[in-house]
C-alpha positions in Angstrom: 134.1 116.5 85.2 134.4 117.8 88.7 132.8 116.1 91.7 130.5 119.3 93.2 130.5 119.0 96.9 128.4 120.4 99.8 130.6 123.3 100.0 130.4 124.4 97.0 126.4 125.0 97.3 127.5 126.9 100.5 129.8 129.3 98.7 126.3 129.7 96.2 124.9 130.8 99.5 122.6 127.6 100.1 121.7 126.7 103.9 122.7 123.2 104.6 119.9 120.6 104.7 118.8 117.7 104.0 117.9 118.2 100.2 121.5 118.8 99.2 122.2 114.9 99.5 119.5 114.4 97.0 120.9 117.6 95.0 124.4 116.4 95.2 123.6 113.3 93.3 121.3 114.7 90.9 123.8 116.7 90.0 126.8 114.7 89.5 125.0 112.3 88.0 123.8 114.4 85.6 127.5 116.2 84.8 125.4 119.5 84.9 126.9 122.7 83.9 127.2 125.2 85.9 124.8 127.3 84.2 122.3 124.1 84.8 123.1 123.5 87.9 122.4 127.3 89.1 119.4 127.0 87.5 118.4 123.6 88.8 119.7 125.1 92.9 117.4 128.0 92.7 114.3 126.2 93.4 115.8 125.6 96.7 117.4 129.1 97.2 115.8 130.7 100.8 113.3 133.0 100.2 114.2 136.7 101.0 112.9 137.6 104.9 109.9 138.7 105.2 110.1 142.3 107.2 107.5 142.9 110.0 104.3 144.9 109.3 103.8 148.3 110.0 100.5 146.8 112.4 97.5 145.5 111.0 94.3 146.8 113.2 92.0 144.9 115.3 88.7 145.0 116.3 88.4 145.5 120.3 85.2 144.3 121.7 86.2 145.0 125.3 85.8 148.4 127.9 87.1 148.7 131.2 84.6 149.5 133.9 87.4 150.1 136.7 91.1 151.0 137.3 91.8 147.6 137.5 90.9 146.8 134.0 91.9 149.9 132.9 95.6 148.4 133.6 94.6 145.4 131.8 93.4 146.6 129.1 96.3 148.8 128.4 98.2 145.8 128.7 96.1 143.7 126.3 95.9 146.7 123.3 99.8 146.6 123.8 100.5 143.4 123.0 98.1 143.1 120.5 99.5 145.8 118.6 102.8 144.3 118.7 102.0 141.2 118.0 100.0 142.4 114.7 103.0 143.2 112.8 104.1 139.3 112.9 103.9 138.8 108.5 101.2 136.0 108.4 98.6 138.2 109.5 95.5 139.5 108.5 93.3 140.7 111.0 92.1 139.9 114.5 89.8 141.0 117.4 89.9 140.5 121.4 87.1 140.1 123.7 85.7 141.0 126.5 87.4 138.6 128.6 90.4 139.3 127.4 94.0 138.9 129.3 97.8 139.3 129.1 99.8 135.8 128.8 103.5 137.2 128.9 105.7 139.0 127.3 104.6 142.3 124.9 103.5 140.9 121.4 102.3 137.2 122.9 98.6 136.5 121.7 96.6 137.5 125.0 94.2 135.1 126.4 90.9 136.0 124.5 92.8 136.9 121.4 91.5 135.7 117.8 94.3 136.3 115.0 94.0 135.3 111.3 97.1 134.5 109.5 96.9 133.5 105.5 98.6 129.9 105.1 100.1 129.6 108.1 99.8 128.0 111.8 101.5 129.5 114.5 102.0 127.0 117.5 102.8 129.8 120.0 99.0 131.2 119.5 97.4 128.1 120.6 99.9 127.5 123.4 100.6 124.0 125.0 97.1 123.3 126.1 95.8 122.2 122.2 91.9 122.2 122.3 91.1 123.1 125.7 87.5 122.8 125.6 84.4 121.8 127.1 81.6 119.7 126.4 78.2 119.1 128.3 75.8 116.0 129.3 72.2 116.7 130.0 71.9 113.7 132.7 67.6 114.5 132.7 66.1 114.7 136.3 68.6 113.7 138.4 69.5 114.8 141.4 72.9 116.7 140.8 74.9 115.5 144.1 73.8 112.3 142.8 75.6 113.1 139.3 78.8 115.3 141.0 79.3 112.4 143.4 79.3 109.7 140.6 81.8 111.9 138.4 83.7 112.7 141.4 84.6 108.5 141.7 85.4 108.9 138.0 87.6 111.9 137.4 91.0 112.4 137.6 92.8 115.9 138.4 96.3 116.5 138.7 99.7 115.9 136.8 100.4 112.6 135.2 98.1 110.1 133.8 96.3 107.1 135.6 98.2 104.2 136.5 98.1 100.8 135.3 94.4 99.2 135.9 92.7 102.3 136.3 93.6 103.5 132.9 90.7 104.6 130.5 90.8 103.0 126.6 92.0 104.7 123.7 90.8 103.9 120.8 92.0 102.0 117.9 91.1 104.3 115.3 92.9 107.2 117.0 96.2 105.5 117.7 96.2 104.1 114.2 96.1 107.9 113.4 98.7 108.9 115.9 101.3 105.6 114.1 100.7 107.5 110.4 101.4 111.1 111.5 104.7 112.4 111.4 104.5 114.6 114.7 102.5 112.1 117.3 103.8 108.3 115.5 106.9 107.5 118.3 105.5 104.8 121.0 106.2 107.2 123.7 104.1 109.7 123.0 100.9 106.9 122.1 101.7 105.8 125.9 101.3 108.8 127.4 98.4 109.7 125.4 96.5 106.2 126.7 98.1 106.6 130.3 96.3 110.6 130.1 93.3 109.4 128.7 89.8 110.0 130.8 92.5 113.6 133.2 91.6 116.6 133.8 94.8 117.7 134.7 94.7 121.4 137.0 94.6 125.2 136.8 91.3 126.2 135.8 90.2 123.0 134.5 87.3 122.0 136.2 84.4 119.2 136.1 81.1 121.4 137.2 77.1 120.0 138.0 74.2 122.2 137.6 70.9 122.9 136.2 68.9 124.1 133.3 67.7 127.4 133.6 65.0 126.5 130.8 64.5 122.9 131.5 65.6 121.9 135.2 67.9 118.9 133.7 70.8 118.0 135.7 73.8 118.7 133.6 77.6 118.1 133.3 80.3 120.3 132.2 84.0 119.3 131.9 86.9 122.2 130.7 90.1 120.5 130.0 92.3 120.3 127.0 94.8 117.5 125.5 97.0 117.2 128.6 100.7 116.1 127.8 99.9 114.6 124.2 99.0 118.3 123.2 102.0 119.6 125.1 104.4 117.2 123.4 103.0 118.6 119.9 103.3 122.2 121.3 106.5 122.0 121.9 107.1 119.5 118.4 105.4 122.4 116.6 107.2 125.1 118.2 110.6 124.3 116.9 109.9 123.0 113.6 108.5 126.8 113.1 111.6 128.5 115.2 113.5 126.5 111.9 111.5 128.1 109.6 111.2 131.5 111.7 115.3 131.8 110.8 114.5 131.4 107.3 111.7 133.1 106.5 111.1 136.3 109.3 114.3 136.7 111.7 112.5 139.8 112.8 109.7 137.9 114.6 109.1 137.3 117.6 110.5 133.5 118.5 106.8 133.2 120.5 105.4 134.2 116.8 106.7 132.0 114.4 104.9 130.0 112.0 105.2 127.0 109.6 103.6 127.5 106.6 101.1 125.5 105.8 102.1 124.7 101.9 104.7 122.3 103.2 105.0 119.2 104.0 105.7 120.0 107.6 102.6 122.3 107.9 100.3 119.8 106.3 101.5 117.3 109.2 101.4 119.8 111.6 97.6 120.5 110.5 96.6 116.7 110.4 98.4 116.4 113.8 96.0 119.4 115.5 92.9 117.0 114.1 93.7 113.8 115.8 94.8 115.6 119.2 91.3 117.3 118.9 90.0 114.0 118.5 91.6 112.9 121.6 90.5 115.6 123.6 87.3 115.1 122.6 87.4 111.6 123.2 88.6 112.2 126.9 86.0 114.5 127.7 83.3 111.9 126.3 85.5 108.2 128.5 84.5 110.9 132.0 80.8 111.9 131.0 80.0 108.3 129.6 81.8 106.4 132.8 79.6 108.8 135.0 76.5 108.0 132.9 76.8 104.3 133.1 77.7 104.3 137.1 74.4 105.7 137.5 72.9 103.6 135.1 71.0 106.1 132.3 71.4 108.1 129.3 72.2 111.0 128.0 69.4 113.5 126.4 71.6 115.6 124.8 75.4 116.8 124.3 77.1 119.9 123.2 80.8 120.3 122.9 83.3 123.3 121.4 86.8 123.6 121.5 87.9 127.5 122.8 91.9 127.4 122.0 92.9 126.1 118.6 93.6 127.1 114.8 90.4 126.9 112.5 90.7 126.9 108.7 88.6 128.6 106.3 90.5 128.2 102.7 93.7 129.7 103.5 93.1 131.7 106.3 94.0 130.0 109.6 91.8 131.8 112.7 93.9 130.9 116.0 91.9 131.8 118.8 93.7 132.1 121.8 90.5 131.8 124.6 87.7 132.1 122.0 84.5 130.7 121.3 83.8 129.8 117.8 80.5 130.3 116.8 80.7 129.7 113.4 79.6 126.5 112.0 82.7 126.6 109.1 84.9 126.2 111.9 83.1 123.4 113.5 81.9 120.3 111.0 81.4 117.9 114.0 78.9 120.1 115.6 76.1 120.8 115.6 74.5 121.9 119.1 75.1 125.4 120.6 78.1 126.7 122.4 79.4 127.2 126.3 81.3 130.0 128.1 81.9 128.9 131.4 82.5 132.0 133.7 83.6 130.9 137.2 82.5 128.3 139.8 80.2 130.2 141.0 78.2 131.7 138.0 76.0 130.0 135.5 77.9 128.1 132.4 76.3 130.3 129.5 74.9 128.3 126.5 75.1 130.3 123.1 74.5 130.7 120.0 76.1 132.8 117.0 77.8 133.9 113.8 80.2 135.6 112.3 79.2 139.6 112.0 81.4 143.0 111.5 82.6 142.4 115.1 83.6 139.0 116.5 85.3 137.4 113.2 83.0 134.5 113.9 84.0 134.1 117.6 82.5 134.9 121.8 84.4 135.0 124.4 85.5 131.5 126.2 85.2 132.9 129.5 85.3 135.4 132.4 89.4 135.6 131.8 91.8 137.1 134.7 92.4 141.2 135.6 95.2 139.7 138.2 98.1 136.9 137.5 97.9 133.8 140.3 100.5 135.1 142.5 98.7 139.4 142.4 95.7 137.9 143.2 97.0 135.6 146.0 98.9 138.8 147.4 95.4 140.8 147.5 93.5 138.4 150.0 97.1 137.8 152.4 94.9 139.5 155.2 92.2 136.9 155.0 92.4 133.0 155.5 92.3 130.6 152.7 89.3 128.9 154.9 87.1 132.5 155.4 87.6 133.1 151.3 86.5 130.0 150.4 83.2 130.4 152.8 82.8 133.8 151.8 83.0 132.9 147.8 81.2 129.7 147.8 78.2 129.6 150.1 75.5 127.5 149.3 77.6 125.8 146.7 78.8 121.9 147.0 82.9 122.9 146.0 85.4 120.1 146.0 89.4 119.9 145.4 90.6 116.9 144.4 94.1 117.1 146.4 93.4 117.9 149.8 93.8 122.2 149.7 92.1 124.6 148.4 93.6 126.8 145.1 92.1 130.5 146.0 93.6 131.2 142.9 90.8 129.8 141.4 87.8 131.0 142.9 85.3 133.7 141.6 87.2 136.8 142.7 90.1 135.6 140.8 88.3 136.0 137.8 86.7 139.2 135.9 83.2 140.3 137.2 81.1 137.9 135.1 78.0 140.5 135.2 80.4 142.8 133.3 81.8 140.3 131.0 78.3 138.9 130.1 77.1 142.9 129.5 80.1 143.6 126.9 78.9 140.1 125.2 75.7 142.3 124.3 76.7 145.2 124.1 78.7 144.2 121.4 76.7 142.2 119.7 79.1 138.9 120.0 76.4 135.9 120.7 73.4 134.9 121.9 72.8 133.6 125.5 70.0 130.9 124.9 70.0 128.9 128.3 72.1 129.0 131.1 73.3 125.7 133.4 72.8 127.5 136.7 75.3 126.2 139.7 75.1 122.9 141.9 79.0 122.1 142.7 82.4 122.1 140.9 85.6 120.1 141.3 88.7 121.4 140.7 92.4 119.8 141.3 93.1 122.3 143.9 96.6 123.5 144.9 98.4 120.6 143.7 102.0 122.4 144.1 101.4 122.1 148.3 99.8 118.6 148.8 99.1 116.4 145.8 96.9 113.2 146.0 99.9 110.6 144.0 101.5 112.3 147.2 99.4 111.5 150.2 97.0 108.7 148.9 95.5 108.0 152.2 94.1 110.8 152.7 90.8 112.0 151.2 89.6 114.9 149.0 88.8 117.3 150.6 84.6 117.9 149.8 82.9 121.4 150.9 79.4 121.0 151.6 
């Protein structure tokens, strides 16, 4: 009987992989005919591509109100209408705050898209679970509660060095060891070493008040730092791999691994624990802030506003979205938060899912202008008179040692607007709002980074 060889399942038209040492065997162990062993092959015979869709429609829940947003919203539809003829999908919605994030057919920032049994890592981009959670600290005085976090958090690339490190649990690394996608040692360090960052761009640590109550509270926005990046970019290619199987016609940003495999499955475990560790590191800076000033907390909301929710088969990736829903979140149980910019109230909601927002709000004010437009727009004004202009009254802090205009309030949408379309809509409910005190930020870390220039000290606006 012949020995069958590797090339003889390529001239069947089988891709090379790493079943066909396993097939191989089975095979010539089994002195299979040819007639069995075509049959036995075609359970691993590629699937025929899938062809793009003609467009599946969305639901827009966002007006422009001037000719800049006129631009971006042209922008936004376009890409969105592109990127609805990836194959996974079902539906999908944008908000009001929504905003390009590349090329035609990315996911745009406020972008919800539903696709049946499958995760796309491209839609949740390398900042896993950016979120935000929030500390009611009672009746304290808030430059007494900024100040304390201020000693506490960390902004900037990298992790903390040795002896200022924040713990990881034991539970979560034992998670990270079993999981296919986070197990290697390198990954675990870095994930320990990043544990209790905030890292920079619009990630922010802000103090304010109860509009309803007066409590002092704290709100951190951060994501899973370089753990979630390393996943990203894990995730990324194990779906290019299956992009070149199943949908060559997709967008390389779009592809997907399906989640009926044992690399989805993985991949889908792997999105819990690194929301567990962004949860976690949101919780090691408001706890270490609570016990320097020696009290308790009275209450604490958090939400995720970029991941992949599941409900049955149907994965919802929201791109910049607020889930409302309580199928998407078993952990919680408190309302919501849309932070807007430094200097406008962080909205507390409440919701659920209705014939508009698929179960989702907004996550924010979002951008008309990239970084470098908007930088390019103020050129005839100082960095100093911008940041007096935008912040009076307001105690704003950068933890390296210059200011990021980039990320002050005229960089952003006009939150007035944003919270209007919100109701005129119909997307949530606004049930308190923590009304401004002071905000860090990690400031233009590019120019003049604090790992760089240690001796000096952060630069504080009061």
């Amino acid at each position: 009987m012949k020995t069958i060889t590797g090339n003889e399942l390529i001239e069947l038209g089988f891709r090379p992989g790493k079943w066909f040492t396993e097939a191989l065997e089975f095979i010539n162990t089994n002195e299979m005919s040819d007639i069995e062993m075509q049959d036995y092959l075609e359970q691993f015979r590629d699937p025929e591509p899938m062809p793009l869709q003609d467009g599946v429609d969305f639901i827009v829940n966002i007006r422009a109100d001037n000719e800049s947003e006129n631009d971006n919203l042209e922008k936004v539809l376009k890409t969105m209408t592109k990127l609805m003829k990836t194959p996974t999908l079902t539906t999908g919605a944008i908000m009001p705050d929504a905003c390009p994030t590349g090329p035609e057919g990315h996911i745009p920032v406020g972008g919800i898209v539903v696709a049946k049994n499958a995760i796309h890592p491209g839609f949740h981009s390398a900042d896993i679970c950016c979120s935000v959670m929030l500390t009611d600290f009672g009746k304290i005085d808030p430059k007494e509660v900024l100040d304390a976090a201020h000693s506490i958090t960390h902004f900037g690339y990298g992790g903390r060095e040795r002896g200022a490190q924040m713990p990881m649990s034991e539970e979560l690394m034992a998670g990270f060891r079993e999981n296919f996608f986070l197990k290697e040692e390198r990954l675990i360090s870095i994930a320990r070493s990043h544990m209790g960052t905030q890292g920079d761009g619009n990630h922010f640590l802000f103090v304010g008040t109860s509009k309803n109550t007066g409590n002092t509270m704290l709100v951190t926005h951060h994501g899973s730092r370089a753990p979630g990046a390393i996943l990203y970019d894990k995730g990324m290619k194990v779906a290019e791999n299956f992009r070149k199987i199943l949908s060559p016609e997709t967008l390389k940003e779009n592809a997907w691994i399906p989640f009926e495999t044992e690399e989805g499955e993985q991949y889908w475990e792997a999105l819990q624990l690194i929301r567990k560790w962004t949860k976690e590191n949101h919780e090691s800076i408001h706890n270490a802030t609570l016990e320097k000033l020696k009290t308790e907390k009275l209450d604490r909301y958090w939400n995720e506003h970029n991941f992949v929710f599941r409900d049955g088969d149907l994965f919802y990736h929201a791109k910049g979205a607020t889930p409302l829903d309580d199928k998407f979140l078993p952990d919680i149980t408190g309302p919501r938060l849309i932070p807007l910019n430094m200097a406008e109230p962080v909205l507390i909601v409440r919701g659920a899912t209705n014939g508009r927002n698929l179960g989702f709000a907004p996550h924010g004010a979002g951008r008309n202008f990239s970084r470098t437009q908007h930088k390019k727009s103020l050129a005839h004004k100082t960095i100093d008179e911008v940041f007096e202009e935008e912040t009076k009254g307001l105690d704003i802090r950068f933890f390296s040692t210059d200011i990021d205009i980039s990320e002050l309030p005229s960089a952003y949408k006009n939150a007035q607007n944003v919270r209007q379309q919100i109701e005129d809509f119909g997307l949530c409910e606004v049930i308190d709002e923590v009304l401004p005190y002071g905000c860090i930020m990690a400031g233009d870390v590019q120019k003049n980074a604090p790992w760089k220039k240690k001796k000096k000290k952060f630069f504080v606006k009061k």
